[in-house]
C-alpha positions in Angstrom: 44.6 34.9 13.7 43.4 31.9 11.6 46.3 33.6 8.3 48.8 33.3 11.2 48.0 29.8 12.1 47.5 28.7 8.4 51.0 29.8 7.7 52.2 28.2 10.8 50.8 24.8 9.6 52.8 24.9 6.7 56.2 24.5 8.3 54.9 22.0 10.2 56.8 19.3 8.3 59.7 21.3 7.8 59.7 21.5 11.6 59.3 18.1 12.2 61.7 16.8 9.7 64.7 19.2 11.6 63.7 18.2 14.6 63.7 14.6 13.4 66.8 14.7 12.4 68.8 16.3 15.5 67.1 13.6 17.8 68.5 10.7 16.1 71.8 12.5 15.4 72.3 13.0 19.5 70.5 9.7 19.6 73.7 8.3 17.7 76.1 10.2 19.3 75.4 9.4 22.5 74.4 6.1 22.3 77.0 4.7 19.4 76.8 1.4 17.4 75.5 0.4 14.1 72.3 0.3 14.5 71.9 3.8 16.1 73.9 5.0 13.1 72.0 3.3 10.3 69.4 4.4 11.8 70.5 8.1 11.6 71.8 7.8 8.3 68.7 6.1 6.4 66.2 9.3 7.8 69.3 11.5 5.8 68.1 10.6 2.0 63.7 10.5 3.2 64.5 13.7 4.9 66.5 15.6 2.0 63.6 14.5 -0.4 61.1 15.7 2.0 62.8 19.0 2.6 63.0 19.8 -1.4 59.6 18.3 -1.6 58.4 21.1 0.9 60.3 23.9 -1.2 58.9 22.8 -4.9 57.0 25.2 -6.4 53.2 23.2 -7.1 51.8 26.8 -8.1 54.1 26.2 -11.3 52.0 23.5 -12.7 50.0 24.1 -16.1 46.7 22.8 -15.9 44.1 21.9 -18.9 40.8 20.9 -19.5 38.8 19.4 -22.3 35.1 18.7 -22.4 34.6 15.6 -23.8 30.5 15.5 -23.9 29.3 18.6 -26.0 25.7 18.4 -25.3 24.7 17.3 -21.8 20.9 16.1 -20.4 19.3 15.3 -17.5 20.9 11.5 -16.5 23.3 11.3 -19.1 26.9 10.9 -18.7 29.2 13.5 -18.6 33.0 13.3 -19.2 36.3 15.3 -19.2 39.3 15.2 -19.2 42.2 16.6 -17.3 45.8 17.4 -18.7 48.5 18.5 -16.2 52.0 19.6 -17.2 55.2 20.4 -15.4 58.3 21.6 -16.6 60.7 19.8 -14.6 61.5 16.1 -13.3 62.0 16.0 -9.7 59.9 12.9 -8.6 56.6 13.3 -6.8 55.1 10.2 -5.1 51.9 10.6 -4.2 49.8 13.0 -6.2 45.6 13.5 -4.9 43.6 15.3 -8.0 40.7 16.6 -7.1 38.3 19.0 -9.2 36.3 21.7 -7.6 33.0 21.7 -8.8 29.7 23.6 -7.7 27.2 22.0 -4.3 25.2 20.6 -6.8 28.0 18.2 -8.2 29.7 17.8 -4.3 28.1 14.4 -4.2 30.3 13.3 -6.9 33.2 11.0 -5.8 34.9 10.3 -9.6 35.8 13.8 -9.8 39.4 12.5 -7.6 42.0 10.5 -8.4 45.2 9.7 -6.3 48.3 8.2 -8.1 52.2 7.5 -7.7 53.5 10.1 -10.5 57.4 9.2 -10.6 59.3 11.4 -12.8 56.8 12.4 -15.9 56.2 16.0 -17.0 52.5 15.2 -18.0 49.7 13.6 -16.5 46.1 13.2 -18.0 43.2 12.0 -16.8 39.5 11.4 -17.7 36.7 11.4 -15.5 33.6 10.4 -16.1 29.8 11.7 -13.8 27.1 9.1 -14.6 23.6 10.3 -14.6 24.5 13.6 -14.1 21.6 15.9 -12.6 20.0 18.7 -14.8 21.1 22.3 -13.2 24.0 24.5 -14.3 26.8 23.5 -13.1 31.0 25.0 -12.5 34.0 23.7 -12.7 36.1 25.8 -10.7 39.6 24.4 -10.9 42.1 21.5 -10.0 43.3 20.9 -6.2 46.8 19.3 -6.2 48.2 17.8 -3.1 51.3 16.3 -2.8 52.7 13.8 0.0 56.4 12.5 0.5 56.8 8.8 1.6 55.5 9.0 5.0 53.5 12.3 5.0 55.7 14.2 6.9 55.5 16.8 4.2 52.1 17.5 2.8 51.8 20.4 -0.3 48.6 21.7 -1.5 47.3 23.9 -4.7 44.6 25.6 -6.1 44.7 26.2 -9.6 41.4 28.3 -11.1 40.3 27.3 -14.1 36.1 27.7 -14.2 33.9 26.2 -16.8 30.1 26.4 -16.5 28.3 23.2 -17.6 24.8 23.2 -19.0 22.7 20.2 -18.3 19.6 20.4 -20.3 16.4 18.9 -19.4 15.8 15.3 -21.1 13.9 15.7 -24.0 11.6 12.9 -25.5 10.9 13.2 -29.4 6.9 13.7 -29.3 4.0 12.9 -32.2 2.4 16.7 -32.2 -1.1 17.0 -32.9 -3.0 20.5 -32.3 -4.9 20.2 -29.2 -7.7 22.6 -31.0 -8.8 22.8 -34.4 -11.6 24.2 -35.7 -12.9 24.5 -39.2 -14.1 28.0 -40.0 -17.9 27.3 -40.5 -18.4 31.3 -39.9 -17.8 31.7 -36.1 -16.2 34.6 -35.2 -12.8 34.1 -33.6 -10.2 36.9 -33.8 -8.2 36.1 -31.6 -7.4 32.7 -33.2 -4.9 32.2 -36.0 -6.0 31.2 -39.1 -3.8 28.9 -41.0 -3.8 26.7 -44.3 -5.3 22.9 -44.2 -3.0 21.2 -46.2 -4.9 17.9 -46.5 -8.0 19.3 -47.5 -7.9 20.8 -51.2 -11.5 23.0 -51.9 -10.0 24.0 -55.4 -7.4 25.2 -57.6 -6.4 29.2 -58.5 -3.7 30.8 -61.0 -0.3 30.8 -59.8 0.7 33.5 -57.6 4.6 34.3 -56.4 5.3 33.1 -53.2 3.0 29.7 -53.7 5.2 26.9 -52.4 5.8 24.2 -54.8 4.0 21.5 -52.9 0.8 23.3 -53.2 1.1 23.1 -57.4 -1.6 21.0 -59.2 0.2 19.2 -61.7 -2.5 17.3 -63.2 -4.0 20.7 -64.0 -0.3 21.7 -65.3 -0.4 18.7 -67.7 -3.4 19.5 -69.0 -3.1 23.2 -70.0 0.9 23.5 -69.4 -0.5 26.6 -67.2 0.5 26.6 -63.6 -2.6 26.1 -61.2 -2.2 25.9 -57.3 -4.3 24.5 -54.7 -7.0 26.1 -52.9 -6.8 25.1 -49.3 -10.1 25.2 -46.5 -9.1 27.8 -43.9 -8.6 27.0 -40.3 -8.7 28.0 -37.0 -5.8 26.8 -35.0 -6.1 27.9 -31.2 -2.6 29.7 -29.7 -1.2 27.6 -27.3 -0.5 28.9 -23.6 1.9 26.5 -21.8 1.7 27.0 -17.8 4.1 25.2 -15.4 3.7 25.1 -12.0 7.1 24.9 -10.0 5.5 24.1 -6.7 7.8 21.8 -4.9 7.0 18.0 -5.7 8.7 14.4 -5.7 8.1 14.5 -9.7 9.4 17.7 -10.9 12.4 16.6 -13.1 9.9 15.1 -14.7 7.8 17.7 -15.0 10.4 20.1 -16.9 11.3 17.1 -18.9 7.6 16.9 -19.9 7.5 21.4 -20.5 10.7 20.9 -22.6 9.6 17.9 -24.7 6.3 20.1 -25.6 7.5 23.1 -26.4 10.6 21.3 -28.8 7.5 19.2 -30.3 5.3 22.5 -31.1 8.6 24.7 -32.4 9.9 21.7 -34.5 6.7 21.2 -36.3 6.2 25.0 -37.2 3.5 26.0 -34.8 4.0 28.2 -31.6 3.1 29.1 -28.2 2.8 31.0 -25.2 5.1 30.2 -22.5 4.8 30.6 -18.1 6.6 29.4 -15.5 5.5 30.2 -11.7 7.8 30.1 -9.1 10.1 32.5 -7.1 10.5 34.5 -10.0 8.1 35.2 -13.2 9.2 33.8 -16.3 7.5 34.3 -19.4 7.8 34.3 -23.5 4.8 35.5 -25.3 5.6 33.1 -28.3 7.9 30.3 -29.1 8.1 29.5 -32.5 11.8 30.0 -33.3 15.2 27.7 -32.2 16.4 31.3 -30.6 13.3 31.1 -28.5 13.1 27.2 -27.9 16.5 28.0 -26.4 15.8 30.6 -24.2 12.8 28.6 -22.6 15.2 25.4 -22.5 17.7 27.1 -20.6 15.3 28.8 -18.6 14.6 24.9 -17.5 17.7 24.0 -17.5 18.0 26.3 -14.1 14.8 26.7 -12.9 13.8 24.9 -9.1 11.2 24.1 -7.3 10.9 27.2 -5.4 7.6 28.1 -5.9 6.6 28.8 -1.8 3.0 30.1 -2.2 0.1 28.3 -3.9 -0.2 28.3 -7.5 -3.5 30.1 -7.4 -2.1 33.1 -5.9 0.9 33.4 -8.0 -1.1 33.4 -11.2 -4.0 35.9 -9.9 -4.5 38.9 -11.8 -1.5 37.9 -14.4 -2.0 39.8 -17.8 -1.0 36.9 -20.0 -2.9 34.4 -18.6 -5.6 36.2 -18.6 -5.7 36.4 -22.8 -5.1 32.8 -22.6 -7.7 30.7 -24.9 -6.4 27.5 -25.1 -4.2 25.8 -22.0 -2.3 23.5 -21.4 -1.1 23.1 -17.8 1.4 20.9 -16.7 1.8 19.9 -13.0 1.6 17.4 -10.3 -0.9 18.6 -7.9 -3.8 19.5 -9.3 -6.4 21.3 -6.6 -10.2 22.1 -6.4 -9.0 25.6 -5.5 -6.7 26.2 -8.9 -9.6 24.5 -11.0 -12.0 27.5 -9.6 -9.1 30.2 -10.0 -8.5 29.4 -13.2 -11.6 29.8 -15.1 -11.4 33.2 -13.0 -8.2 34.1 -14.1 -8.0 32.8 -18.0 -11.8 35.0 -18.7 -11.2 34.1 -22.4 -10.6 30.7 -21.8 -12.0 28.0 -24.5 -9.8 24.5 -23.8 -8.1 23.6 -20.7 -6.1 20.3 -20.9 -3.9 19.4 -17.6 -1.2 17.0 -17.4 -0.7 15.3 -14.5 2.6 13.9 -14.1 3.0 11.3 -12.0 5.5 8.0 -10.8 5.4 4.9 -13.2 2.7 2.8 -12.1 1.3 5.1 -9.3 -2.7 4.3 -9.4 -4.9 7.4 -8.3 -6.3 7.6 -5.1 -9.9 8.0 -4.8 -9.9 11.9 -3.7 -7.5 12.1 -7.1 -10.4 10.5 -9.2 -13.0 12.8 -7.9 -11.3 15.6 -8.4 -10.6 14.6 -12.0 -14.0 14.1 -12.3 -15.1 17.4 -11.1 -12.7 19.0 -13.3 -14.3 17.4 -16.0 -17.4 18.6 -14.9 -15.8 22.1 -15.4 -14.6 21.4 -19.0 -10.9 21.0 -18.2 -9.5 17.7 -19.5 -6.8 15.8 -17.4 -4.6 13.5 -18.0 -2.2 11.8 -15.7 0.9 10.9 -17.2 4.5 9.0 -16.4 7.7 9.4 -18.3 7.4 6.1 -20.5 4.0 7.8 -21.9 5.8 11.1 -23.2 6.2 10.3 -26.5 2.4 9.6 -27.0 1.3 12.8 -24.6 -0.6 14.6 -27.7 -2.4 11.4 -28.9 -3.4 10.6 -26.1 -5.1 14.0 -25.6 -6.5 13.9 -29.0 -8.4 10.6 -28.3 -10.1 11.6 -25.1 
């Protein structure tokens, strides 16, 4: 029933038009004089145009896109731009654009344009979406509808032509400093990594292949003109786990900004880590230490909601891979007595818990949020509470504490 009356509306112009036309024709014909004839013969040129206007063919229109922003984050701007072509040029007066996008870009009113085309076989047009939100957004296509003078006749298209957008979190360039390091003084630790200490030389050794070049003496080289490389103290560095907690809250964009700054900072300066997100669904890569990974977790973020619906606590009980997890670092912004006692069930192997807190610019704690800290403290887990103009320094600031 609703085809039937959908096909109906569309010769509702062409309906109105003829019957326009015979009323003022028996309207002149019965009445006479010049005006009632003018009258008759000015609706004879709108009406013809509206009539060829109903039968032009709009699904014969060629319609292009180009993506003028490559890379797209989280409040940036975002712009493309349309290219439309026709192969004829029977005037059309006026034209609404409008490009069909995904709900989460629906709010966006400079995705339309209206204009008086005339005679032209191509139109372009560039849009541009301010502070576009993070998400992964479509571009389905380009709606076309065309109007004659006085909208007796009204035309509309659809033409398909989907594009998927990627709006990655907004990531802040970060100093990165080890959260825990520990100089091997003869504690056992094997499940810690041990690297090289670069800036603390204990001696020098023959040259062996595969030494990098930086770690040559070259005093020693001058001396003897025999190549001598650096002995360096061995070090403990802890493996990072990274936890985010998706749990619905006012400061979540911020919060993924915050997971995706981290993880960049720690795969850009050649360490790695664990990473988990809770929420609806389980997402988790045991290490991150390559671009190939860092771009599966930043795409991850790119999507990911707040859609965590039960408590953090019990979507983490009894996980395996938190549960080898030695060194945390958890990033919310609810912290609870009740995931403060989980944890330290959960992570069994657990040496250094450090939680950041992310909060509003300027928000002071509350007094129940300071006691809490404090008791949290009490339980060897170091928090910090944190706003987005403090991202760069998030590292330092854990180092001085």
């Amino acid at each position: 029933m609703k085809k039937r009356l959908k096909r109906l509306r569309r010769f509702k112009g062409f309906v109105g038009i003829m019957f326009l036309l015979i009323v003022t024709f028996v309207y002149a014909m019965f009445q006479g004089g010049f005006v009632s004839w003018f009258l008759f013969y000015s609706l004879i040129p709108l009406s013809i145009y509206s009539l060829l206007l109903f039968f032009y063919p709009l699904s014969k229109l060629e319609v292009g896109r180009t993506i003028e922003t490559r890379k797209v984050f989280s409040g940036g701007r975002f712009s493309a731009t349309i290219q439309v072509k026709r192969n004829n040029h029977f005037p059309l007066m006026y034209v609404k654009f409008e490009e069909k996008v995904s709900p989460t870009l629906a709010h966006i009113h400079s995705r339309k344009r209206m204009i008086f085309w005339g005679m032209k076989k191509e139109f372009s047009w560039t849009y541009e979406i301010d502070h576009i939100p993070r998400g992964e957004h479509v571009l389905e296509g380009l709606t076309i509808q065309v109007s004659d003078l006085f909208g007796w006749v009204k035309k509309e298209v659809s033409i398909s032509n989907p594009k998927t957008v990627l709006v990655f979190p907004n990531v802040t360039e970060m100093v990165y400093v080890p959260i825990e390091t520990r100089y091997d003084q003869g504690a056992a630790a094997s499940r810690i990594q041990t690297m090289k200490d670069t800036s603390m030389a204990t001696g020098i050794r023959n040259y062996q292949p595969g030494d990098r070049v930086s770690w040559i003496h070259w005093k020693s080289f001058a001396r003897t003109q025999t190549l001598k490389t650096k002995e360096f103290e061995d070090r403990q560095s802890q493996g990072l786990f990274v936890l985010m907690d998706r749990t619905p809250a006012d400061c979540f964009e911020e919060m993924v900004d915050l997971t995706a700054s981290i993880l960049q900072a720690i795969v850009r300066h050649q360490a790695s880590s664990a990473f988990l997100s809770l929420g609806e669904n389980r997402f988790f890569i045991p290490a991150v230490q390559s671009e190939n990974q860092l771009q599966r977790v930043l795409y991850h973020l790119t999507k990911v909601q707040p859609d965590l619906t039960k408590s953090i606590e019990q979507a983490m009980l009894h996980d395996g891979a938190l549960a080898q997890a030695t060194s945390l670092l958890y990033v919310t912004s609810n912290l609870t007595y009740e995931w403060i006692e989980s944890i330290q069930k959960t992570a069994s192997n657990l040496r250094v818990c450090t939680c950041f807190v992310v909060k509003q610019k300027d928000a002071k704690l509350l007094k129940e949020e300071q006691i809490l800290h404090q008791f949290a403290a009490s339980r060897g887990i170091r928090v910090h509470t944190i706003s987005k103009d403090r991202f760069a320094q998030a590292f330092l600031e854990v180092t001085r504490s």
